[in-house]
Structures are given as structure tokens and as C-alpha cells.
N, C-alpha and C positions, 0 to 999 in steps of 0.2 A: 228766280231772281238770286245772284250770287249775293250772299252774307259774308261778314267780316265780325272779327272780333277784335274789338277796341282795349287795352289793357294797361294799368299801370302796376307794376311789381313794387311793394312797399313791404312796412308793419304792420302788425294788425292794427294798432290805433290809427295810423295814418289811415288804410285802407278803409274803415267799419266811419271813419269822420267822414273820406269822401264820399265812402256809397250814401251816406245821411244828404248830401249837400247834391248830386247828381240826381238822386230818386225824385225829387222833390220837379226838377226837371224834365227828365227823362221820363217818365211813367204816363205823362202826360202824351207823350207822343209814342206812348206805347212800344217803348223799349224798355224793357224790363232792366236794371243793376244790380249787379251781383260784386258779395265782397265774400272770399274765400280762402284757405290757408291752399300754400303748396304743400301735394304730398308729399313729396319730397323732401322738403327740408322747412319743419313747420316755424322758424322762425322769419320765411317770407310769407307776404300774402298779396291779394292780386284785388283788384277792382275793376270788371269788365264790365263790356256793356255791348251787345251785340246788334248790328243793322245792316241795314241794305248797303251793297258796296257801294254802291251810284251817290249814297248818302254819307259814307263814308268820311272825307273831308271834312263837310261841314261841324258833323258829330264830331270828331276830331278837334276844332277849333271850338266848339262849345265846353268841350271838356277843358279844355288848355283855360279858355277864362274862366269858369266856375271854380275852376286848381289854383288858379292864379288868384282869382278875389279872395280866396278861404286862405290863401298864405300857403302853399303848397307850391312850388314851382319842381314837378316830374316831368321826367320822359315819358309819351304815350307810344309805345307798342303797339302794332297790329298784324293778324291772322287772316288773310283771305280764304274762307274754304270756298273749295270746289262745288261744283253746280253735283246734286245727288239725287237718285230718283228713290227721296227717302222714303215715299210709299212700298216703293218693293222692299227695298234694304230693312224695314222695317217691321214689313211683313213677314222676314226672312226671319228675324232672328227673335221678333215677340215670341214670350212664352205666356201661361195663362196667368193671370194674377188674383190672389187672394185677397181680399177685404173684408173682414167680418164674414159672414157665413153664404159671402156671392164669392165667385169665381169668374173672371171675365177670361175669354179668348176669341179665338181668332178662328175661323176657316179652316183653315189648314192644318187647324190641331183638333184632332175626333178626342177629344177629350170628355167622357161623362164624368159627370158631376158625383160627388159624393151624397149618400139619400139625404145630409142635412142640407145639400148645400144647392142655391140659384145660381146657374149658371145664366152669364148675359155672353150672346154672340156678337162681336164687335171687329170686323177687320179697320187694321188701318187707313185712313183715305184722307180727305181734305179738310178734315175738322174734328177739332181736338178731342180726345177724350178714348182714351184705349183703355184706362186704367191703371196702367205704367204710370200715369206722372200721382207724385205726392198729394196733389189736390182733389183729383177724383177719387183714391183711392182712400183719401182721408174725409169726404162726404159718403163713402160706402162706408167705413168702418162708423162713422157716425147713424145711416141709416139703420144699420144690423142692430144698434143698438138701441134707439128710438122705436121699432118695432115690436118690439116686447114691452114696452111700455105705455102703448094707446093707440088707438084707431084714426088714423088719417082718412078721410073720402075725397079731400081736395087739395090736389099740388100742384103746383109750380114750379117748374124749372126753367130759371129764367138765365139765357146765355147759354142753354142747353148743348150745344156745337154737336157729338157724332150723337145723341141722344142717348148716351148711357145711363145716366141719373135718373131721368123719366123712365126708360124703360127697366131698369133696376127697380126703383119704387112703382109699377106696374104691377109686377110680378110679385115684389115680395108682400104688397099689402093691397091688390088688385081696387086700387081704386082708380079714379080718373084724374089725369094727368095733364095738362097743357105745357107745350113745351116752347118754348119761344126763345129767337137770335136773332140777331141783326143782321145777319150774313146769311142770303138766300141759297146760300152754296151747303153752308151746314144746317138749316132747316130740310133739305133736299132729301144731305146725307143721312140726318135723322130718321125720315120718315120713310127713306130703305132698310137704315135699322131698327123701326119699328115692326117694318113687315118679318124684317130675317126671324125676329123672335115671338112671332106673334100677339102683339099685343096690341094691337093699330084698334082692337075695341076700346080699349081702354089711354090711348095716348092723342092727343091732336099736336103737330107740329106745324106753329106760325112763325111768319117771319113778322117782328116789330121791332122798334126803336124805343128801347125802356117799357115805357107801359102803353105805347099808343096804336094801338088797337084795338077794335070792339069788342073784340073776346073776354078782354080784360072787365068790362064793365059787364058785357053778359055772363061771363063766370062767377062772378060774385068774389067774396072774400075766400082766402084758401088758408085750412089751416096745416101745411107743412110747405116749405116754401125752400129751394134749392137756390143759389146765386153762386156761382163759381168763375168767379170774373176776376178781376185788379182791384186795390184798394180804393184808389180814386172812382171810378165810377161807382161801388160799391159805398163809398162815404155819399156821392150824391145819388142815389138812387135809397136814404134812408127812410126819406118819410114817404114816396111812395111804396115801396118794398111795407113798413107799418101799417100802412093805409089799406093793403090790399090783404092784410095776415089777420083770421079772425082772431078772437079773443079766444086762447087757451092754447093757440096755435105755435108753431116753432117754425125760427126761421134758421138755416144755417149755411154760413159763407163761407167761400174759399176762394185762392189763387194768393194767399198771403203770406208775408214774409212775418216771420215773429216776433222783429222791432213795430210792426203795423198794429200791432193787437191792441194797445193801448189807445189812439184815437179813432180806429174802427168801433171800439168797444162804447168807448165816449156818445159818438155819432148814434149809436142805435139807444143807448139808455135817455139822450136825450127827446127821443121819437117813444119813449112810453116801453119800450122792450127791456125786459129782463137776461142780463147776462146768466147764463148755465154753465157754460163748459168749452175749454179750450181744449185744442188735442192736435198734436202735431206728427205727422207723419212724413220721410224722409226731408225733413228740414222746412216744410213748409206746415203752413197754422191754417186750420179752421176753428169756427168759431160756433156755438150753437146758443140763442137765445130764444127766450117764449115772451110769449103777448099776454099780459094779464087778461 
């Protein structure tokens, strides 16, 4: 489906006000908002906001009144990219990535691992999660560190998409892992990257809708628990996400921007969990809290 980039060129306080007032909108429908400096010339900055072209327009006109009610009357600029078959282009030009003491790649890179280091096998395909983006690799450097510090036997990864988290925590702390999406496309994808790296004794990949599935209830309470999703559904999936995290256990979220931290944070102390540790990696925030 051809994408377009939606765009207003301002200042950074103009910019950092709209992305506040658009996010609040936009996220809901699962458009991500972005507010960022030109390199170029950092006294511009830009607030984009990227979606389907066919959607284009309408996004368009939602921007124009959210600008216009907040007292802002800009011009919106836009970007059509081309249709790309980013699975290969992507495939092309990944290289392996580092996180803590895992290394992710790809296929087509024979790359062995150093004696400290887990390597996970991950090619690019239709669901998210190579390593490359800040959020995965900022719940890897999170888990390298968690693992020297206590013994997991039950996890969750919940949102799991190409299954790298699950099968990451497989291997580094060989415990049992349920892995669960919404999207039967990347449960799929999962459970061939389960096989690529061997660990399909120790991972089960389900497809559910938050928590609704039996597995849920027959696995009992887990204590280390992955969510690597959006803020909003991550603010409402608080008290089940508590509900399912035994007592001593850790949970840790990502796919978050660094203005989010403060009522994500909120959201989980009022479900009984204790704040730990924030850690941010290229520009994006995770979050690590324990369950009394």
C-alpha cells in the first residue's frame, strides 16, 4: 500500500506543542507522530505524521483542525513514497546488531558470534522486529541485563511480531516462553523463527487479542513479561499485564517516546508495580518495573 508523509516545517516549540496535541489523536489510529529538528539547519523543525495514501486527505484535514483549534494556522506539506519491496531492500543492506551480549542477524550474513555472545537468526519479513529499531533493541539490552541478576522460568511476550524477544529470552535463560500477537501473519512469522534457531521446545507462538486466550489462564502467572507495543494500548492493558506478573516478577515495555514515560509510569504504579529503570535507546524509551 503506497505511504505518504504528512509534514509541517516550524520551531521546535511550535513543533514539540503540535506533536503533544496530534499524538493524543493520531496513536489511536495507529499512526505514529513524530516531532524532529532539520539537519540541516537546526533552527527548523518538522512534525510528521506518516499513512496510507488512499488516507491521505482525510489525515490531512484532521491535521488542519487540530492546528487550527490549538491556534496554529500552517501549511501541511506532503511526501508520496513509492511502492518498495522493503523486505528485500532491507534484507540487502541489514547488518548484524548488538544489544547487550545478543547479536541479531540475518541469513545472508555467516556471521559467528563471539564465545560471550547469543546470537538470534532473524531475516526480514512481515513482522516487526529485526533488531534495527530502538525498541527491540532497547528490551535486548534491558534483558542482558536482567539476566545476571535472577532466574526467570516463565515469560511472556506479549505483541511478540517476528518472535525475537521470546526467542532472545529462550536461549539466554532456557526457560519457557509463550509468545502471543494479534496479527496471525506475525504469529506465523514467529514460529518459523522459532524453528530457524531452535528453540520451538522451549517457545509456543499464539495468536490472541490482549489476553484472550486459554493459554493465558493455563500458564499461570509469569514472572518476566515483554510488551513491546504503543503507549495507548500498553496504558490499557495495565491491569491485566499486573494481573498475569507473579509477585517478585518484572515487567518491561517498549515502543515509547520519552514524553510518554511519565503517565505510562503512573499507569502501572497505580496497578501495584514498582518503577526500576528507564533506558533509552536511539530516541526511543523503555521502561522496567517489578511486582512486589
Amino acid at each position: 500500500m503506497p505511504q505518504t508523509r504528512l509534514f509541517i516545517k516550524t520551531d521546535e516549540q511550535t513543533a514539540r506543542a503540535l506533536s503533544e496535541v496530534f499524538d493524543v489523536i493520531f496513536e489511536e489510529q495507529g499512526l505514529p507522530v513524530s516531532a524532529f529538528e532539520d539537519p540541516d539547519n537546526p533552527e527548523n523543525w518538522f512534525v510528521a505524521i506518516y499513512c496510507e495514501t488512499d488516507d491521505s486527505e482525510t489525515i490531512t484535514e484532521q491535521m488542519n483542525n487540530l492546528a487550527n483549534d490549538a491556534g496554529y494556522h500552517l501549511k501541511i506539506d506532503r511526501d508520496d513514497i513509492p511502492e518498495t519491496d522493503w523486505v528485500a531492500a532491507t534484507l540487502r543492506d541489514l547488518s548484524s546488531v548488538r544489544a547487550g551480549n545478543f547479536i541479531v542477524h540475518g541469513s545472508h550474513e555467516k556471521h559467528i558470534p563471539k564465545p560471550h555472545e547469543i546470537a538470534v537468526l532473524i531475516d526480514a519479513g512481515l513482522a516487526f522486529g529485526t533488531g534495527h529499531h530502538g525498541t527491540t533493541a532497547g528490551c535486548l539490552d534491558m534483558l542482558a541485563r536482567l539476566k545476571k541478576s535472577g532466574r526467570y522460568h516463565s515469560i511472556l511476550d506479549l505483541g511478540t511480531g517476528s518472535g525475537i524477544l521470546a526467542i532472545a529470552a529462550a536461549k539466554a535463560l532456557k526457560a519457557r516462553v509463550l509468545a502471543s500477537d494479534i496479527d496471525p501473519v506475525a504469529t506465523q512469522t514467529a514460529k518459523v523463527n522459532v524453528r530457524s534457531n531452535g528453540v520451538q521446545a522451549y517457545v509456543e507462538c499464539i495468536t490472541s487479542t490482549g489476553f484472550n486466550n486459554r493459554r493465558f489462564t493455563e500458564s499461570g502467572q509469569f514472572d518476566l513479561v515483554f510488551a513491546n507495543i504503543l503507549a495507548k494500548p500498553l496504558q490499557g492493558l495495565a491491569p491485566d499485564l499486573a494481573n498475569h506478573t507473579k509477585s517478585g516478577g518484572t515487567v518491561i515495555l517498549s515502543g515509547l517516546l520519552p514524553h510518554q514515560r511519565a503517565p505510562l509510569t503512573a499507569s502501572y504504579r497505580l496497578q501495584g508495580l514498582h518503577f526500576e529503570r528507564a533506558h533509552i535507546r536511539e530516541n526511543w524509551l523503555t521502561l522496567v518495573f517489578k511486582k512486589p
